[in-house]
TORBA-15067 format. One record per atom (N, C-alpha, C, CB): residue number from 1; atom name; x, y, z. Coordinates in steps of 0.001 Angstrom, whole numbers, plus 524288, in hexadecimal, padded with zeros to 5 digits. Glycine has a CB too. Example, Ala and Ser with C-alpha at 12.3 -4.5 7.8 and 13.67 -1.06 7.14 Angstrom:
2
<site 1,N,<83386,7E9C6,81E78>>,
<site 1,CA,<8300C,7EE6C,81E78>>,
<site 1,C,<83390,7F31C,81E78>>,
<site 1,CB,<82C2C,7EE87,82356>>,
<site 2,N,<83232,7F736,81BA8>>,
<site 2,CA,<83566,7FBDC,81BE4>>,
<site 2,C,<83264,8001E,81EBE>>,
<site 2,CB,<83704,7FDAA,8165D>>,
% end
This chain:
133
<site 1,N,<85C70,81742,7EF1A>>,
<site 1,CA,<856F4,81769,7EDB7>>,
<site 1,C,<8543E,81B59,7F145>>,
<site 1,CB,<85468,811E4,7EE2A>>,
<site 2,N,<85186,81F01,7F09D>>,
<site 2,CA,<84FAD,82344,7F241>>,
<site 2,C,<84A9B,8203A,7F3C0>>,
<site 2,CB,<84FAB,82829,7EE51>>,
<site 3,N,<847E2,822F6,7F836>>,
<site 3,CA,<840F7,82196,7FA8C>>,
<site 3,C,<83EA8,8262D,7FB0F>>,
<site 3,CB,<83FFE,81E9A,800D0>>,
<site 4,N,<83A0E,8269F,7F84C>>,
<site 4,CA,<835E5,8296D,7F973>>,
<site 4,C,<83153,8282B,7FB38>>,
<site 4,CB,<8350C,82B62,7F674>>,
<site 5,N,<8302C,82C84,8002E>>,
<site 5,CA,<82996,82A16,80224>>,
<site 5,C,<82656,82ACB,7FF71>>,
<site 5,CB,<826D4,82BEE,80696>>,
<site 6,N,<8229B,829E2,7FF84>>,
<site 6,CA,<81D4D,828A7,7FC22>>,
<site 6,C,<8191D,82A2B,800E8>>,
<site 6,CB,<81CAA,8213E,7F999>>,
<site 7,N,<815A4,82D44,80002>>,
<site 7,CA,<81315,8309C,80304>>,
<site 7,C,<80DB5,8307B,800B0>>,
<site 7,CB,<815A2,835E1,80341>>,
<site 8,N,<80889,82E2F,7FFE3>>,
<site 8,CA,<803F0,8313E,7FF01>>,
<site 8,C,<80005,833F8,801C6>>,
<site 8,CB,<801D1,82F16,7FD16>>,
<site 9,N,<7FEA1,8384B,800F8>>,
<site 9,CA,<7FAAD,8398E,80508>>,
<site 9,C,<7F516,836E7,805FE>>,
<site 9,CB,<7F9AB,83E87,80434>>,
<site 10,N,<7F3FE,83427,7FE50>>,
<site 10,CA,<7EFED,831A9,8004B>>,
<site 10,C,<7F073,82C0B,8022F>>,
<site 10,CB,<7EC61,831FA,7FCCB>>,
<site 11,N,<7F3CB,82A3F,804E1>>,
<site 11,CA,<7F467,82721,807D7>>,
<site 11,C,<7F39B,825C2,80BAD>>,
<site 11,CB,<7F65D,826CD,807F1>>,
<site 12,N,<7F474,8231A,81083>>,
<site 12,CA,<7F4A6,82595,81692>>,
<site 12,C,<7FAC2,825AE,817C4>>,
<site 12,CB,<7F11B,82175,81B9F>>,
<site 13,N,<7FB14,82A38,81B2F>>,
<site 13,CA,<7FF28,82B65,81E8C>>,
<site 13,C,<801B7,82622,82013>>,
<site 13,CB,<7FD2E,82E8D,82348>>,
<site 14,N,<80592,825C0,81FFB>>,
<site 14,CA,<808C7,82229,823D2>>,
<site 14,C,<806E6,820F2,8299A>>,
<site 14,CB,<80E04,824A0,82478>>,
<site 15,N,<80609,81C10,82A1F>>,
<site 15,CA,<803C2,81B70,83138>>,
<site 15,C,<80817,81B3F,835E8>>,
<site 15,CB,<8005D,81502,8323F>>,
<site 16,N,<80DAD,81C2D,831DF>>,
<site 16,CA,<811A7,81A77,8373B>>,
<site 16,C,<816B2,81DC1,8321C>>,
<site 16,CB,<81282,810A7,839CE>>,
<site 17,N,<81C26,81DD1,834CF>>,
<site 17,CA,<81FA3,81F50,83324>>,
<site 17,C,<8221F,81B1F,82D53>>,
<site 17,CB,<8229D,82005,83813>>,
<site 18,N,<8203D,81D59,82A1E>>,
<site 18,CA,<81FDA,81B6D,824A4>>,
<site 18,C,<81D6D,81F33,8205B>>,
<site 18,CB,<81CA3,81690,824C3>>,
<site 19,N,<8205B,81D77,81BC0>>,
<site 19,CA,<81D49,81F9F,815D0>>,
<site 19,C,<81A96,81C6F,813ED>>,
<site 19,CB,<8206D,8210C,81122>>,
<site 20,N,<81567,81E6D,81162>>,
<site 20,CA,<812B3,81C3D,80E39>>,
<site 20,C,<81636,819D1,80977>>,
<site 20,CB,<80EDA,81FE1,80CDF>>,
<site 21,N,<81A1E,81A57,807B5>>,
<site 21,CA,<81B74,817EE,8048C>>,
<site 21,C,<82150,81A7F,803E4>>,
<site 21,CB,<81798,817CD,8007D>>,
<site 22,N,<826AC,817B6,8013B>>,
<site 22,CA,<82A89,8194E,8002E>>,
<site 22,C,<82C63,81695,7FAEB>>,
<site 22,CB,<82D69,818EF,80471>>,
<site 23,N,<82E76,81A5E,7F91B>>,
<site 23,CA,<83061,8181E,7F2BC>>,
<site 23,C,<8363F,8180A,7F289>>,
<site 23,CB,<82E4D,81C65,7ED45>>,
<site 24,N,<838BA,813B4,7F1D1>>,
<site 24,CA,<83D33,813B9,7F2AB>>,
<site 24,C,<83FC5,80EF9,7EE9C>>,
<site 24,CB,<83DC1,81344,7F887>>,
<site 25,N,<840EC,81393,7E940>>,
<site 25,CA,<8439E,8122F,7E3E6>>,
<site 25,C,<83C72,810AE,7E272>>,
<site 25,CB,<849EC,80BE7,7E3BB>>,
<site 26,N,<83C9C,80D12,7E014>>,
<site 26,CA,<8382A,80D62,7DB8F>>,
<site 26,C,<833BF,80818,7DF7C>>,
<site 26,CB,<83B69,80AD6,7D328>>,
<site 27,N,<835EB,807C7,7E3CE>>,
<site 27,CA,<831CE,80550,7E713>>,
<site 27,C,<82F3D,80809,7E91A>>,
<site 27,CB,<832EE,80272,7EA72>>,
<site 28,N,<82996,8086E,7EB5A>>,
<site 28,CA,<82656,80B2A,7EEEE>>,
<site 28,C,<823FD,80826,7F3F3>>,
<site 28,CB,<8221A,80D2B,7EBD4>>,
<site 29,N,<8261F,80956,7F940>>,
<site 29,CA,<82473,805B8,7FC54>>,
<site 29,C,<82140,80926,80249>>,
<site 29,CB,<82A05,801CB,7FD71>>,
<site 30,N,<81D13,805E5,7FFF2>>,
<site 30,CA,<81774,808C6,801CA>>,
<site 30,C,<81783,804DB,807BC>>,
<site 30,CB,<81099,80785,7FC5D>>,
<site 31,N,<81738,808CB,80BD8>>,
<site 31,CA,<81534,80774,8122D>>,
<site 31,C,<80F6B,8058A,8111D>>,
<site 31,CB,<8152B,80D84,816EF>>,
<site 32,N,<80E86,80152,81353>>,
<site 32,CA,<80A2A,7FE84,814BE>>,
<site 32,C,<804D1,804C3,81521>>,
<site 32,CB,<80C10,7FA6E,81BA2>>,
<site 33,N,<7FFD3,8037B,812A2>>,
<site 33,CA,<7FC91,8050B,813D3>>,
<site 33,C,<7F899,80207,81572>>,
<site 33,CB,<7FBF3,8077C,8113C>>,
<site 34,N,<7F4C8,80555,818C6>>,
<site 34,CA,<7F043,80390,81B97>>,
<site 34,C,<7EC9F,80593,819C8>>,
<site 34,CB,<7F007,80437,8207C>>,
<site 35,N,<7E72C,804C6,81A63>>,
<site 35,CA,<7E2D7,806DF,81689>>,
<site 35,C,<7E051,80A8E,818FE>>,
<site 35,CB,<7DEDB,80309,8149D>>,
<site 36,N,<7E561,80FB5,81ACE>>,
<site 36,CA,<7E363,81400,81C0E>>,
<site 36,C,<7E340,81991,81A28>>,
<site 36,CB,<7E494,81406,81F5A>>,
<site 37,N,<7DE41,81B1E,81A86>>,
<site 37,CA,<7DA7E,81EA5,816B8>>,
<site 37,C,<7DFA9,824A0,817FF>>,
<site 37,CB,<7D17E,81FA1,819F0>>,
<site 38,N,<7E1F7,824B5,812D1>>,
<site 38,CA,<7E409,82ACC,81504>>,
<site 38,C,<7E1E1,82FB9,815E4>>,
<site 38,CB,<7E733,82C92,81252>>,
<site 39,N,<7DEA2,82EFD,81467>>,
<site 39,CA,<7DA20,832DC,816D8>>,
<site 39,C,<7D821,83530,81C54>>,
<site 39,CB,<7D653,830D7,815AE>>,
<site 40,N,<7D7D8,82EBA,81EE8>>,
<site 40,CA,<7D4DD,830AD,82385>>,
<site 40,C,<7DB0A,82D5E,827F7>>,
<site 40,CB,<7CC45,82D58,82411>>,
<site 41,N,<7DD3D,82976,82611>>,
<site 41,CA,<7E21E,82821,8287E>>,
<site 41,C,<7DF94,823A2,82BF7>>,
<site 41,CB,<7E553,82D40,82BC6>>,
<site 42,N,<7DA6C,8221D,82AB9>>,
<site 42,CA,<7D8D3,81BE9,82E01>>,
<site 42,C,<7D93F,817DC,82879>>,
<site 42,CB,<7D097,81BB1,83183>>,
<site 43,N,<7D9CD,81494,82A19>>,
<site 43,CA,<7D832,80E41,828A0>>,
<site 43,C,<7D387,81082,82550>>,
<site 43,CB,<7D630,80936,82E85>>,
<site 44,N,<7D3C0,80CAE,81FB6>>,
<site 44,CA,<7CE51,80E33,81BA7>>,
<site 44,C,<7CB8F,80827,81C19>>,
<site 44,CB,<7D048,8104E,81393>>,
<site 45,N,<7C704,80903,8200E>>,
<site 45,CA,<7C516,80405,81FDF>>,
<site 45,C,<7C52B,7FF6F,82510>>,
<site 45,CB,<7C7F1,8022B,81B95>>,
<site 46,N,<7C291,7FC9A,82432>>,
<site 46,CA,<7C4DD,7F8BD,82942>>,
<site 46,C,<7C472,7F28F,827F4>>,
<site 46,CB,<7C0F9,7F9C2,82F34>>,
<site 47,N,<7C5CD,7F1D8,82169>>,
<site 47,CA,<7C50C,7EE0C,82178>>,
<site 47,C,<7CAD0,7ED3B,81BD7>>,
<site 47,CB,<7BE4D,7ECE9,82131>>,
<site 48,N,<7CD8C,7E78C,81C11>>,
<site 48,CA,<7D2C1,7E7DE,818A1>>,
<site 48,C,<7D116,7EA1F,8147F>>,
<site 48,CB,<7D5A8,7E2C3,81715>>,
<site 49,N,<7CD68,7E9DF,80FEC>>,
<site 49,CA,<7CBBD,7EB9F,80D50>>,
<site 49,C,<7CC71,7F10F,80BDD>>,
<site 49,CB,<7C8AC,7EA50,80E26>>,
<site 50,N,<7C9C8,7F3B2,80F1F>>,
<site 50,CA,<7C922,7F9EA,80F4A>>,
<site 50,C,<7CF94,7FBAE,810AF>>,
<site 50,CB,<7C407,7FC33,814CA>>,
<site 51,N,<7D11F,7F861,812C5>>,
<site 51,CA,<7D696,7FB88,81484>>,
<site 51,C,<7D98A,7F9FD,810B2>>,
<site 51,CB,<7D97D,7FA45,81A37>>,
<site 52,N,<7DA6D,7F5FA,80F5C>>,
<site 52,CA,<7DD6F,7F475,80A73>>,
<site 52,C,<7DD00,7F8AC,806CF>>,
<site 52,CB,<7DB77,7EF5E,807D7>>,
<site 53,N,<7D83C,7F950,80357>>,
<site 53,CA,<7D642,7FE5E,8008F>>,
<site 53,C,<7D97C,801F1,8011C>>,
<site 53,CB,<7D17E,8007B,8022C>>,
<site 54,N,<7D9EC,80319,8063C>>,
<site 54,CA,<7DC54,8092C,807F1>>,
<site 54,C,<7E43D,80954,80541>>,
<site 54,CB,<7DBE4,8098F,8117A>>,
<site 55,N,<7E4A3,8037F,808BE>>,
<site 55,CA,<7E9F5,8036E,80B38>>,
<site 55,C,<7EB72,804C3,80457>>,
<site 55,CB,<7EC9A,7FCA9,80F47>>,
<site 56,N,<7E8A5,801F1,8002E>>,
<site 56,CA,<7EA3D,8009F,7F972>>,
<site 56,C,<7E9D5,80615,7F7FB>>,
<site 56,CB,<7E597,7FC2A,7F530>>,
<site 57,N,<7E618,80A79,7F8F8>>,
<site 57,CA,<7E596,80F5B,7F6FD>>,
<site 57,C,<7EA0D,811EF,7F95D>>,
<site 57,CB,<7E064,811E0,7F807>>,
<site 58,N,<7EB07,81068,7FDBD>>,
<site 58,CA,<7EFCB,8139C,800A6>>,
<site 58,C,<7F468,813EF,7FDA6>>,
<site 58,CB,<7F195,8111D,805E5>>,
<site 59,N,<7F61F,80D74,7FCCD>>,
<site 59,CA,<7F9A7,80C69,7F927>>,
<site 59,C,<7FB6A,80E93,7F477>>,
<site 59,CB,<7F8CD,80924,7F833>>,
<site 60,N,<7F6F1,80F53,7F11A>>,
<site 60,CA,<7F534,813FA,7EDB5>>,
<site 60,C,<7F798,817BB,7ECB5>>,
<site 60,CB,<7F1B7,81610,7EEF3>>,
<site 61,N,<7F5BE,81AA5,7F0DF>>,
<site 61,CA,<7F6E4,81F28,7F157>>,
<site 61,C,<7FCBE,820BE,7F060>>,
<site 61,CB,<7F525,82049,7F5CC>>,
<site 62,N,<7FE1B,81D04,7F3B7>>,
<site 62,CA,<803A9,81D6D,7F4B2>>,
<site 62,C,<804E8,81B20,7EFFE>>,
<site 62,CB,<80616,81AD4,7F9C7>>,
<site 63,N,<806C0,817D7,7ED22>>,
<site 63,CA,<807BA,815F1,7E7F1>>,
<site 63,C,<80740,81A66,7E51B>>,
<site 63,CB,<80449,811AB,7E604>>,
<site 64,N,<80317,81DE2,7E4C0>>,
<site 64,CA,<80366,82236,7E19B>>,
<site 64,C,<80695,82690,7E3A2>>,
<site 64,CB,<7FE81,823E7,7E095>>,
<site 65,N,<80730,827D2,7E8EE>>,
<site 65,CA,<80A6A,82BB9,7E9B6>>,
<site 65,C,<810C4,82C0D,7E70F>>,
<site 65,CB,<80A65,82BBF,7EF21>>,
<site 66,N,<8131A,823F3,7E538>>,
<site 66,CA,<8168B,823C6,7E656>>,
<site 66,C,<81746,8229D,7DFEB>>,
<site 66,CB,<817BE,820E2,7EB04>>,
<site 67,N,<81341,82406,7DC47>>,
<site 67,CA,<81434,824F4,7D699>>,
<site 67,C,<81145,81CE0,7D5B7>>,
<site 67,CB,<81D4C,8273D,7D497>>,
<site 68,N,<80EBC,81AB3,7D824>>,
<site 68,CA,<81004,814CF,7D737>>,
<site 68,C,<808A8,8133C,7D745>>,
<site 68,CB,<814FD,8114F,7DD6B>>,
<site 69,N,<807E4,80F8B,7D74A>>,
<site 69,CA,<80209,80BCD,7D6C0>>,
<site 69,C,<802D0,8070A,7D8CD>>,
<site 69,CB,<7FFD1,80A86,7D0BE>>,
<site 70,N,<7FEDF,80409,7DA98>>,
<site 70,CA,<7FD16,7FE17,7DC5C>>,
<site 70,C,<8003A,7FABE,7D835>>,
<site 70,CB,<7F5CF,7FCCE,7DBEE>>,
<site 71,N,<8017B,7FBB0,7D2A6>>,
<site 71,CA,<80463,7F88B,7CF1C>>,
<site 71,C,<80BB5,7F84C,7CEF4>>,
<site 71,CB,<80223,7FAB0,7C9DD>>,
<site 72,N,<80C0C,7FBD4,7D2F2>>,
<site 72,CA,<81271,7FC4D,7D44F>>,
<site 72,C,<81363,7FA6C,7D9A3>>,
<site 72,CB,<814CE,8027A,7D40F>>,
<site 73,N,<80F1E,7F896,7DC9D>>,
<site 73,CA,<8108B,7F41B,7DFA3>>,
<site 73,C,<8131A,7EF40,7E027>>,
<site 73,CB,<80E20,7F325,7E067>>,
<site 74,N,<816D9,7EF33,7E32E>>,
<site 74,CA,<81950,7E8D3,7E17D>>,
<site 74,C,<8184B,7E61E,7E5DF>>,
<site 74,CB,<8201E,7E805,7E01F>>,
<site 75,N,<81757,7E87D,7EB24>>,
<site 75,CA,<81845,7E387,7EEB2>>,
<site 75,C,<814D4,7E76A,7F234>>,
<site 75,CB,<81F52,7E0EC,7F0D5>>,
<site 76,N,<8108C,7E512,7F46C>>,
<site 76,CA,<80DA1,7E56F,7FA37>>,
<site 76,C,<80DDF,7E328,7FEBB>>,
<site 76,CB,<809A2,7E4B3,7FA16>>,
<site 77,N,<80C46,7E2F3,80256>>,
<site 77,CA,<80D39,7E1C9,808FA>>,
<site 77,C,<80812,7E3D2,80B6A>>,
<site 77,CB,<812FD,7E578,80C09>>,
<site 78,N,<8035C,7DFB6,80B0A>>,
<site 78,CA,<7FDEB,7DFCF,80E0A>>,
<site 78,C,<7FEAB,7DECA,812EC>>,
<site 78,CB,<7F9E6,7DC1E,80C4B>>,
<site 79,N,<7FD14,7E151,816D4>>,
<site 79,CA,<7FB33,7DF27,81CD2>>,
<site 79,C,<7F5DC,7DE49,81D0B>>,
<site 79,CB,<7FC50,7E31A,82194>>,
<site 80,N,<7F266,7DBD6,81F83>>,
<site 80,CA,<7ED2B,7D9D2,8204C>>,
<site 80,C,<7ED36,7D911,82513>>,
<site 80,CB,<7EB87,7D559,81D8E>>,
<site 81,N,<7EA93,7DACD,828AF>>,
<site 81,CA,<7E8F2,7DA57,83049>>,
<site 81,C,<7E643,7D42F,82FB1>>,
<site 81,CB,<7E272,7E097,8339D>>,
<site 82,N,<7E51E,7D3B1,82B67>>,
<site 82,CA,<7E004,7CDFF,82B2D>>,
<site 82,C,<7E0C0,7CB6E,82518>>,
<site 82,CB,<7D7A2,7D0CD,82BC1>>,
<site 83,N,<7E2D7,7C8B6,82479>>,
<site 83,CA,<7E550,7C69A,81F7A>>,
<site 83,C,<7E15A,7C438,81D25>>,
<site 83,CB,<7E9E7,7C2E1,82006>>,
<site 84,N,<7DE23,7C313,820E7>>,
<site 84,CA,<7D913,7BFD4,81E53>>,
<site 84,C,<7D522,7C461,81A91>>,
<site 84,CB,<7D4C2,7BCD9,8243B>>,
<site 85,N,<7D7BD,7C9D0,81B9B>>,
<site 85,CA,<7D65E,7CD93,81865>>,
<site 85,C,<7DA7E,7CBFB,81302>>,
<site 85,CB,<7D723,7D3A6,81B78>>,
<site 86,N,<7DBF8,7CB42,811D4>>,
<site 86,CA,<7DE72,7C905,80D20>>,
<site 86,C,<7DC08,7C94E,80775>>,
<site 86,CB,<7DF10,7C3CD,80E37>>,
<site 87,N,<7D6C6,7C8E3,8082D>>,
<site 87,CA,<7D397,7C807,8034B>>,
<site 87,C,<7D213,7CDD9,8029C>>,
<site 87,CB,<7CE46,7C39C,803D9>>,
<site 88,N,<7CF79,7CFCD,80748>>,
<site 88,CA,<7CDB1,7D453,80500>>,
<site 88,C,<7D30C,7D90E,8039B>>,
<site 88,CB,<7C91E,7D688,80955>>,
<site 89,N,<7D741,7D6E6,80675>>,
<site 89,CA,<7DBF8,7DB99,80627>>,
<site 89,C,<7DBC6,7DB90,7FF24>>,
<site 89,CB,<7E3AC,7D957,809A9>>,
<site 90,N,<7DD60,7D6A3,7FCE4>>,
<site 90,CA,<7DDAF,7D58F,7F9A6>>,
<site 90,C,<7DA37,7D792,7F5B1>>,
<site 90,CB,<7DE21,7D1FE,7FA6A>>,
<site 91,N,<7D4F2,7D8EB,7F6D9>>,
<site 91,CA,<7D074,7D98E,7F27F>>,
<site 91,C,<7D326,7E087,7F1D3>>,
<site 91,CB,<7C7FC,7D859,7F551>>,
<site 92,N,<7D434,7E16D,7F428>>,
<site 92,CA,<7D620,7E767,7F4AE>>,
<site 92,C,<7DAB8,7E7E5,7F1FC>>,
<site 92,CB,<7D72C,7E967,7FA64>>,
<site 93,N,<7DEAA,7E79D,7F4FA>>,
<site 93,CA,<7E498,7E754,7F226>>,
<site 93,C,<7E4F5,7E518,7ECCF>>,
<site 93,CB,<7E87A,7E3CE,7F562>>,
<site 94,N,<7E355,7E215,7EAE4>>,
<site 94,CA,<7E3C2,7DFDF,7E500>>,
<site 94,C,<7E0BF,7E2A9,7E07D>>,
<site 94,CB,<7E1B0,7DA2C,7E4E8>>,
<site 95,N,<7DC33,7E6B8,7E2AB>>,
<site 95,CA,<7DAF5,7EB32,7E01E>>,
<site 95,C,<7DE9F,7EE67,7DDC4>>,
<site 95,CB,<7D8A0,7EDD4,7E2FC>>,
<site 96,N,<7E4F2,7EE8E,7E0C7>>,
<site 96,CA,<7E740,7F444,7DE6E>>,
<site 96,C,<7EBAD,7F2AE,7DC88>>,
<site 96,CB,<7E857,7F943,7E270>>,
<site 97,N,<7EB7C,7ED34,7DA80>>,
<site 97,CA,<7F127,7EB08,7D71B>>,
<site 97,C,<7EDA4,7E816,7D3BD>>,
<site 97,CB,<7F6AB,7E6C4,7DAA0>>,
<site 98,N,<7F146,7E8DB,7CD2A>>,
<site 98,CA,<7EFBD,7E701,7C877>>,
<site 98,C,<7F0D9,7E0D8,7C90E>>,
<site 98,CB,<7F2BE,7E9ED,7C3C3>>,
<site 99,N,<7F2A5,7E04E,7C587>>,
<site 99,CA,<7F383,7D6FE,7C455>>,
<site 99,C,<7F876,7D839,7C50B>>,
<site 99,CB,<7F219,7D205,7BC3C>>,
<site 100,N,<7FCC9,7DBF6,7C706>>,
<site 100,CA,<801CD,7DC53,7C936>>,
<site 100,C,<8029A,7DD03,7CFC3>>,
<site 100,CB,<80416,7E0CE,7C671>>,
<site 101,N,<7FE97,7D9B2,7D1FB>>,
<site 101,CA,<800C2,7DC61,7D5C6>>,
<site 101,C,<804DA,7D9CC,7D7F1>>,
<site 101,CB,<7FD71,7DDB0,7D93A>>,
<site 102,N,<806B2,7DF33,7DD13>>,
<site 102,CA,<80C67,7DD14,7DFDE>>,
<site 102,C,<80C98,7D8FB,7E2AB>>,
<site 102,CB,<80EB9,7E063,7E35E>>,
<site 103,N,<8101A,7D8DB,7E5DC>>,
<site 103,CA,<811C2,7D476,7EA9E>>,
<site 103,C,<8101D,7D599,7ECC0>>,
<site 103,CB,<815CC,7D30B,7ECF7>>,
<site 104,N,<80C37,7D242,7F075>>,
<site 104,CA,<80C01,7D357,7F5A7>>,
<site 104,C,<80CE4,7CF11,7F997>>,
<site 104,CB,<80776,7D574,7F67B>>,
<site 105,N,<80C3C,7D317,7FF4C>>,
<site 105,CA,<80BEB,7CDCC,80541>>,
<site 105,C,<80700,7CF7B,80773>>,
<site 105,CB,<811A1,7CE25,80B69>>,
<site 106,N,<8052C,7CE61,80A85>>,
<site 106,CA,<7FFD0,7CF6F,80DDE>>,
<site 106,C,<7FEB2,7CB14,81162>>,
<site 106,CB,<7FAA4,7D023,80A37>>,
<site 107,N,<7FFEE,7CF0C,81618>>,
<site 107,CA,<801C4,7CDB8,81B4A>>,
<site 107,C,<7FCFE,7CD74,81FFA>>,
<site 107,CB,<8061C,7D217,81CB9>>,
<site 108,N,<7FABA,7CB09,8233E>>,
<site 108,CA,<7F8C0,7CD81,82694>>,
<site 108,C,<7FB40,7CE59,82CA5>>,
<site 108,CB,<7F476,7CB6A,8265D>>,
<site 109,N,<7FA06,7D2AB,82F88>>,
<site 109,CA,<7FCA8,7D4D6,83230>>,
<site 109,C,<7F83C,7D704,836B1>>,
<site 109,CB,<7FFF2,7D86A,82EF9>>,
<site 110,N,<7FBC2,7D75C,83D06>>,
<site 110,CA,<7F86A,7D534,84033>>,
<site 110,C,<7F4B1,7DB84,83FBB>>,
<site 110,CB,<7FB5F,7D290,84699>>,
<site 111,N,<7F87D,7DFD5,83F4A>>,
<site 111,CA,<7F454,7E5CC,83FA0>>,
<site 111,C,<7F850,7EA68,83C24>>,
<site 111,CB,<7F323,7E8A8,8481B>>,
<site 112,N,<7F5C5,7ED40,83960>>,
<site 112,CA,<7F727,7F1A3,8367D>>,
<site 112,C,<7F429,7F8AF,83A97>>,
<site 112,CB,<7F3D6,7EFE1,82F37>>,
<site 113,N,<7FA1B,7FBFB,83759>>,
<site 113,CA,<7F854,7FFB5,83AD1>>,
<site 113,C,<7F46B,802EE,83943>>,
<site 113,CB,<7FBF8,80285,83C4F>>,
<site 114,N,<7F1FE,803B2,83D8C>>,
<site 114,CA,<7EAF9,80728,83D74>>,
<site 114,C,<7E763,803E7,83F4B>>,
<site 114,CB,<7E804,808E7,83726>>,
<site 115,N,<7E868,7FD5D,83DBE>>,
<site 115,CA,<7E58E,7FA8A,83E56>>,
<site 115,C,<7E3DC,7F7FA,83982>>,
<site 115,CB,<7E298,7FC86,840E8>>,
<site 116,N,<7E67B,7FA27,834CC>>,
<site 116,CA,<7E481,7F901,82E97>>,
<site 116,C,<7E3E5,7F23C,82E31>>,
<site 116,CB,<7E9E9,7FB90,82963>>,
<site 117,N,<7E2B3,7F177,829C1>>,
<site 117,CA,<7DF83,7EB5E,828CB>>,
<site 117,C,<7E445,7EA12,825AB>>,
<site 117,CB,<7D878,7EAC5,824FE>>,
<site 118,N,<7E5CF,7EDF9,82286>>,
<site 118,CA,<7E986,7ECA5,81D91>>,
<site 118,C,<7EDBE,7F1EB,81CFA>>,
<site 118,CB,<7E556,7EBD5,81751>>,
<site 119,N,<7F290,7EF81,81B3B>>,
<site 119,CA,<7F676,7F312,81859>>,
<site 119,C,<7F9E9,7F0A1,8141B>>,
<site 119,CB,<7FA1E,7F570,81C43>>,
<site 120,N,<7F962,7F476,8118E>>,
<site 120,CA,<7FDE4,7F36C,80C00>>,
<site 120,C,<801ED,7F5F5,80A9A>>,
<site 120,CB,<7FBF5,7F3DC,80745>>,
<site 121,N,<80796,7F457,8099E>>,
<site 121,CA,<80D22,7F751,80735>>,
<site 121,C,<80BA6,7F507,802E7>>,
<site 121,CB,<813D3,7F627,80967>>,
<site 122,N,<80F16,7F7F6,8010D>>,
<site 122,CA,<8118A,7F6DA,7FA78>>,
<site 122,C,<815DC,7F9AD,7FAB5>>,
<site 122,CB,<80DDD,7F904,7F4DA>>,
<site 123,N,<818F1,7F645,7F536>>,
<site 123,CA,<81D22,7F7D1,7F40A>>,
<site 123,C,<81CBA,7F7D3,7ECC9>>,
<site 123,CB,<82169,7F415,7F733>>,
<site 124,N,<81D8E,7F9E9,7EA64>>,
<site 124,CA,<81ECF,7FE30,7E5C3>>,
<site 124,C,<82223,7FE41,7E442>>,
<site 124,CB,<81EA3,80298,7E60E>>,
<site 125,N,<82052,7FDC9,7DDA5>>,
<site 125,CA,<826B8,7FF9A,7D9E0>>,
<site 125,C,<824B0,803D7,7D6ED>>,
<site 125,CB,<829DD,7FA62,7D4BB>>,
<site 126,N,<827B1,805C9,7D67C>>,
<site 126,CA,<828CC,80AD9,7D04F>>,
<site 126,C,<8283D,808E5,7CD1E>>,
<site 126,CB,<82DF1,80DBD,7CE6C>>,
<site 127,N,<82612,80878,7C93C>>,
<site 127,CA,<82751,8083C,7C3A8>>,
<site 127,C,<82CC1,80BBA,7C1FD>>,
<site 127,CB,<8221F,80A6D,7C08E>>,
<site 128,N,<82FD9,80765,7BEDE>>,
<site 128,CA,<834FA,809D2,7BE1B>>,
<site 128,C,<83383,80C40,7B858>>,
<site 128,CB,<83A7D,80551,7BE66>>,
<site 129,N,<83795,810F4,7B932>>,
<site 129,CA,<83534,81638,7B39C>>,
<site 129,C,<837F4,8113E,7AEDE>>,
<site 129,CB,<83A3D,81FDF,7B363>>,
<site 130,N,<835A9,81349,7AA2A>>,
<site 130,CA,<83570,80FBF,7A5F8>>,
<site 130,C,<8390B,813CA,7A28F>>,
<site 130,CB,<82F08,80DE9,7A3A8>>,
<site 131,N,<83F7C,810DC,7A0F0>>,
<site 131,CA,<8429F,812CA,79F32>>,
<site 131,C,<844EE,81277,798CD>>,
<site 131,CB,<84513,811AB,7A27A>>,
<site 132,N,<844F0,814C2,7951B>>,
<site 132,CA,<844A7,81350,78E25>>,
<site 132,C,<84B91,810D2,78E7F>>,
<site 132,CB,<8436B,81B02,78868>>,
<site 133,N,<84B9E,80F4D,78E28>>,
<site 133,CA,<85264,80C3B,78AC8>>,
<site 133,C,<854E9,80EBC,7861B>>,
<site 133,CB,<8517A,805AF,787B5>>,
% end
């Protein structure tokens, strides 16, 4: 099975020795994002909310670099600094999946790097090509 990285520019850069994402066979498995602005390379915001926003557009991005969308998601992995943020993570994230959405866990955790409130992976399928008989 062959791997390819997955690279967007409108993303943010990698914060440590890692790819934004690697595709390897018809899975896509996306490194945790944080809800930082690739633009300016800080934190968007200072509250779960605003960063959540970010971390989901980030995601995005990347989903599109890698031919894919929020509907070829199968399985996520939330961190939360404050779990009691839970509700509002939630008012956010459930914006960018239809009445399918994936699996998830959502964890809270004692600190994320930069200092972020929130981060999100995903992991991704291909749609397999559609073959006549």
């Amino acid at each position: 099975m062959e791997k390819e990285v997955i690279n967007s520019a409108k993303a943010p850069a990698a914060v440590g020795p890692y790819s934004q994402a690697v595709l390897a066979g018809d899975m896509l498995y996306c490194s945790g994002q944080l809800g930082i602005d690739p633009a300016t390379g800080s934190l968007s915001g200072s509250t779960v909310a605003e960063q959540a926003e970010q971390a989901m557009r980030n995601i995005g991005e990347i989903l599109v670099a890698a031919g894919l969308g929020f509907d070829d998601i199968v399985k996520t992995t939330c961190f939360l600094t404050d779990i009691g943020e839970f509700a509002s993570f939630n008012s956010v994230y459930g914006k960018y999946f239809s009445a399918d959405k994936p699996a998830r866990s959502c964890v809270q955790v004692a600190a994320l790097p930069l200092g972020g409130l929130v981060e999100v992976e995903v992991i991704a399928r291909m749609k397999q090509p559609m073959f006549d008989l």
